[in-house]
N, C-alpha and C positions, 0 to 999 in steps of 0.2 A: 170708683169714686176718686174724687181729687185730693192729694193728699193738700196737707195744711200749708207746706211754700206755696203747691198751687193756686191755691184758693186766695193765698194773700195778692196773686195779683191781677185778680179778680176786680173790676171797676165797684169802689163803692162795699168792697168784701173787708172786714175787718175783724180781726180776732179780738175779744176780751169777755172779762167775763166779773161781776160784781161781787165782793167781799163783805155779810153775807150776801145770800142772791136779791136780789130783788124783791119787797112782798105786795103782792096785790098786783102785780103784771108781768106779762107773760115772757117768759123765758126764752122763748125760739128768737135766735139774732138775726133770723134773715126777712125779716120784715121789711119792706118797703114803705108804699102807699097802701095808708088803708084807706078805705072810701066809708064815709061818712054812715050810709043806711047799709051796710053787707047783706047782699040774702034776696037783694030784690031783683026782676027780672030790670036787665039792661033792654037799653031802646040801641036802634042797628049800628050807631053812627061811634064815634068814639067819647062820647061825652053820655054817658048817662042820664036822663032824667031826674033820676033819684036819688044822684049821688048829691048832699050839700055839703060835704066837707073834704078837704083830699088833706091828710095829715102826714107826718113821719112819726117814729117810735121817737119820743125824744131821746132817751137814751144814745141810739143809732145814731141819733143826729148831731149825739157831743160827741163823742167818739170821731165822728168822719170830720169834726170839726176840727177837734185836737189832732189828727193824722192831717189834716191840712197847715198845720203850725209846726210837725214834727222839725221842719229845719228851724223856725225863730226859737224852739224850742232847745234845740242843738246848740245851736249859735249862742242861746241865752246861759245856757252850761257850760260851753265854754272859755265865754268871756269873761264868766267866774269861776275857772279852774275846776270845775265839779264834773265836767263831762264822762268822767271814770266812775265818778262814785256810787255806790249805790241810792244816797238820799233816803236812808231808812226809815226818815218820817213822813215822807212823801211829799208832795204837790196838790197843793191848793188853788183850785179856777174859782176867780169872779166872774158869773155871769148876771148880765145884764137883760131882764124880760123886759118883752117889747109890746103892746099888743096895744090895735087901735084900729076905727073903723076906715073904710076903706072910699066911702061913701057913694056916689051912684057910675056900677059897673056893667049897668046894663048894654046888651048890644044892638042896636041899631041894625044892625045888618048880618047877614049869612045867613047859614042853616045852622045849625045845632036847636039844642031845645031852649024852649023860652025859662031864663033863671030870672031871679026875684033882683032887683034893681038893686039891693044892699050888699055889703061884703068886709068882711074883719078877716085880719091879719094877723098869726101869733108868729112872734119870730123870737132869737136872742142873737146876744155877740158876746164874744169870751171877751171880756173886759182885760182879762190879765190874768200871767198865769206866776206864781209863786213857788220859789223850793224851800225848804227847812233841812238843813243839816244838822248833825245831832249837836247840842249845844250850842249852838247861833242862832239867832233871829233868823226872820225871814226873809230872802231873797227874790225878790221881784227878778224875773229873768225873762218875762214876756208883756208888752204892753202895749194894745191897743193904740196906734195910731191916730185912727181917726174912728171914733167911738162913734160917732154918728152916721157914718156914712153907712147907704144901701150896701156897697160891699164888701162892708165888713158884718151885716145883721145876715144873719142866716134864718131862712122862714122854714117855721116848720107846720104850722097849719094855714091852710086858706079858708074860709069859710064862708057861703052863700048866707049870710043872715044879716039882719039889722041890728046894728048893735045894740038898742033898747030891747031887742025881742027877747028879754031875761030868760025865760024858760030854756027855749033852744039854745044857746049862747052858754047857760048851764050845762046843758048835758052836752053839748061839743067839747066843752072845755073841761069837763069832770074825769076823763080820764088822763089826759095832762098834767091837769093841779096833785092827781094822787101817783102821777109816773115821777113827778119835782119832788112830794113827800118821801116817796121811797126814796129817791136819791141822793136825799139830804143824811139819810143813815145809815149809807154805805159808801167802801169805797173802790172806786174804779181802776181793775188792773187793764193795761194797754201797753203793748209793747210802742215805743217810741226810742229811738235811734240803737235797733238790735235788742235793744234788756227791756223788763215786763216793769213797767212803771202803775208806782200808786197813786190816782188822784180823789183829793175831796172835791167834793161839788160844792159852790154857792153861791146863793139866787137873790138877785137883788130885782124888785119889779120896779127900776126905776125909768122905763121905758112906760109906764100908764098913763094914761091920762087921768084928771077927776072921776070923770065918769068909770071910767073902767075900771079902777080903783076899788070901787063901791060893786063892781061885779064881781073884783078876782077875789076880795077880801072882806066882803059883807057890808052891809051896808050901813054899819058906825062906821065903816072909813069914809067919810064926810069928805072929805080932801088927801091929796098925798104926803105920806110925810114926809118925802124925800122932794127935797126944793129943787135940784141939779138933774138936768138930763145925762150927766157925762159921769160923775159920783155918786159914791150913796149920804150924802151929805145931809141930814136932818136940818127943818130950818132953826132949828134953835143954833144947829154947830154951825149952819150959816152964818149968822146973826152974828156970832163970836169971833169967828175966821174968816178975815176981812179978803181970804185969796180969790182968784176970779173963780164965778159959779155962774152956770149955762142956763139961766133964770129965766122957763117958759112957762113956770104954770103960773095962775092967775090970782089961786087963794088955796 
């Protein structure tokens, strides 16, 4: 078997591991793609029939995100002297959830199997990442560029479905919403530049639309409360702080 330097350099191979572990999803790190109905007979061609949804672990997929930042990350430590220290109260990620319908993705042309004309998107982008050293506030050492751009949002679900189709749409997204719950109450060890680094997670869904809004978060959320695509800026603290705010939603 490959020992553990091997395996780190491995495409996509990452070692860590969650403090406590995870509850309510599963443990094994080398997940990929799941496909949306597992279990069902596949048709010949590469595209499944049955498959509606192609996901990653989100987990997985912060992780290979923050190992994509490891140098802004570096770079961000050491342009505050810290790049030695341990940071014993760890690091703090803002993420930004993104999800919205994709609307008609049907194909006109080739073989594969005929899919349903609709399709949603879940993705995020690490907004920013923070240190705290012991007795000082908190140092910002990593920040988002350009928050809105495709490449900086990393997808992590695709999904065949209509965005109104509530039920499905539920159960696609019910084990994501409960993989963010776990991860809000633990935190993530990752080695990043040699030493095993702590981060907290947190999830800002200021990527929804109205509508989606009232799917991710029940349906009293009539509107979003978050005014700014680019912050998490409430519209009251809009209202108060006259600074520029990325003002798309409608109501």
């Amino acid at each position: 078997s490959l020992r553990a330097i091997e395996k780190e350099l491995l495409p996509g191979f990452h070692q860590f591991e969650w403090q406590p572990p995870l509850r309510n999803v599963s443990t094994s790190c080398s997940v990929g793609i799941i496909n949306g109905l597992s279990g069902w007979t596949s048709s010949v061609d590469e595209s499944p029939a049955d498959t509606i949804t192609r996901r990653f672990r989100y987990d997985v997929a912060i992780v290979s995100a923050l190992k994509d930042l490891e140098e802004d990350i570096m770079e961000g430590l050491r342009s505050n002297g810290m790049e030695d220290c341990t940071c014993t109260l760890g690091f703090s990620v803002l993420i930004k959830e993104s999800c919205d319908g994709m609307g008609d993705v049907s194909e006109k042309h080739g073989g594969g199997p005929l899919v349903p004309e609709k399709a949603v998107r879940f993705s995020f982008t690490i907004m920013s990442i923070s240190v705290k050293a012991e007795g000082e506030k908190d140092k910002v050492i990593f920040t988002e560029p350009k928050p809105n751009s495709e490449l900086s949002c990393k997808p992590l679900s695709l999904m065949f479905v209509d965005e109104s189709d509530h039920e499905t749409l539920t159960a696609i997204m019910s084990p994501i919403v409960a993989e963010r719950d776990a991860m809000k109450e633990s935190r993530l060890i990752v080695p990043i530049g040699g030493l095993a680094r702590s981060f907290r997670i947190h999830f800002r869904g200021t990527g929804y639309d109205e509508k989606m809004v009232r799917e991710m978060e029940g349906l009293e959320a009539s509107g979003s409360t978050y005014i700014c695509t680019l912050c998490d800026s409430s519209r009251a603290e809009a209202s108060e702080n006259m600074v520029l705010h990325s003002i798309t939603r409608s109501h």
